[in-house]
N, C-alpha and C positions, 0 to 999 in steps of 0.2 A: 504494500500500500504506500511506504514512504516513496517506493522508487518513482510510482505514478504522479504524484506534489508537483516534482520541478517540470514534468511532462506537461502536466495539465496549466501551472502557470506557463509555462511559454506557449502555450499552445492562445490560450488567452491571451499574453502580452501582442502576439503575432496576427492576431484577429484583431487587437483593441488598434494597433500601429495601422491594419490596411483601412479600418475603417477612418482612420484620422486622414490619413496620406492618399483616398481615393481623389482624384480629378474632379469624378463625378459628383461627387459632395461637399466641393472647395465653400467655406462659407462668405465666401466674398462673393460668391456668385450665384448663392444658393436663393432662390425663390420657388413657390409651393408650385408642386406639377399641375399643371393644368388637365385636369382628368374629365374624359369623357368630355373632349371639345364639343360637341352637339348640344349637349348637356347645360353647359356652361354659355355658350352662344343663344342659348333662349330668353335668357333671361335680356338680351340684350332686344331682342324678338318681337319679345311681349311688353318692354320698353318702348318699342318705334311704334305698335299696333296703337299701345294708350296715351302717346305723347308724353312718356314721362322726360323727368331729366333731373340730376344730382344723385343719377343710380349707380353707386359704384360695381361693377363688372368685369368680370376677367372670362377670358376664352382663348380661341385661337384665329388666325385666318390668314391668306397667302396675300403678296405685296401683288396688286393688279397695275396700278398707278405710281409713280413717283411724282410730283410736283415741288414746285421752285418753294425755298424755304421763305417763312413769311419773318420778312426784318423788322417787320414793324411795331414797337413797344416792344414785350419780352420775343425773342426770336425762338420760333417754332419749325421744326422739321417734318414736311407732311406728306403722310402717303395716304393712297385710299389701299383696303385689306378688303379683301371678299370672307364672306364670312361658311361657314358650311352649316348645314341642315337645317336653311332656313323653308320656312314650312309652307309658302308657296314656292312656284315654277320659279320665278325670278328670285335670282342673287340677290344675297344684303351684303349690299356694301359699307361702311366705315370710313369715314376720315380720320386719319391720327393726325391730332397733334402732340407734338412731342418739341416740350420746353428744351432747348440746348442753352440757354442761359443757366439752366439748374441742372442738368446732365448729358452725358454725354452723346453730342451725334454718332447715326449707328452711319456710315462712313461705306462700308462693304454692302448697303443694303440694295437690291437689284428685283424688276419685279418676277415675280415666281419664286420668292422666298416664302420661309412661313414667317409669322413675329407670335408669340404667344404674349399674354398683355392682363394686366392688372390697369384698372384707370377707375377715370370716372366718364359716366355717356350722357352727353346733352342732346334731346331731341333735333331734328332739325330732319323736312320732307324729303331728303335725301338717302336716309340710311342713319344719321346722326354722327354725332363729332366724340371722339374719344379727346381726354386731357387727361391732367393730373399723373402721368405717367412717369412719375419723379418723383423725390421723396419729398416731403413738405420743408421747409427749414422752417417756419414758425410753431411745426407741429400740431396744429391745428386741424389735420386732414389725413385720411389714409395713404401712407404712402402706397406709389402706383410704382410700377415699372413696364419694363418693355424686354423680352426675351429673344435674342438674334444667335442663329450658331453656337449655340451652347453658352451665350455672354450675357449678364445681365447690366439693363441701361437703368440707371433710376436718381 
């Protein structure tokens, strides 16, 4: 029984080390999987059906659009995102905006990517406007991010 002790501690320390030292679980980059993107994409759904807006939201969806960043007052990086299993025939579309004065622009972004996305969703007859995709500095608001290539922006 003693022999097995130093066994089973290393065998532990060796499992505790890959969990610390995974890529996959870096906590500088770490944000909640977005699970069951359909799932999650509804609630943004049933947001545009009832005109809501200050609904915070997270899902996924693939870069359709790039557009020229808006310099004006806080400067924003924007794309439109198609979103999936939206519950009529026609696509929901998404405008991100994405504060670069408060985080990083995603630089590598091209369309036919995915971005998977914490924010907040303001109506508008288009599909509506993601923000808040950065973390607050007055702390006043949930922090949002933006998910690219395994990187997280916020």
């Amino acid at each position: 029984m003693k022999s097995l002790l130093p066994v089973l501690f290393l065998a532990l320390l060796a499992y505790g080390a890959a969990q610390y030292f995974d890529p996959e679980k870096n906590p500088s980059d770490s944000a909640p999987a977005v699970q069951n993107t359909e799932l999650q994409n509804q609630k943004i759904f049933d947001a545009f059906q009832h005109q809501r807006s200050d609904v915070q939201v997270q899902g996924s969806g693939t870069v359709t659009r790039l557009l020229p960043d808006d310099l004006k007052g806080s400067r924003h990086q924007r794309f439109i995102l198609t979103l999936s299993g939206a519950p009529s025939q026609r696509a929901h579309t998404l405008l991100v905006a994405h504060n670069i004065d408060l985080a990083d622009k995603i630089l590598s972004l091209k369309v036919g990517d995915r971005i998977d996305f914490n924010g907040e969703y303001e109506w508008n007859p288009k599909g509506g406007v993601l923000h808040w995709t950065h973390k607050d500095p007055d702390r006043r608001h949930e922090d949002g991010w933006l998910k690219h290539a395994g990187k997280l922006y916020q």
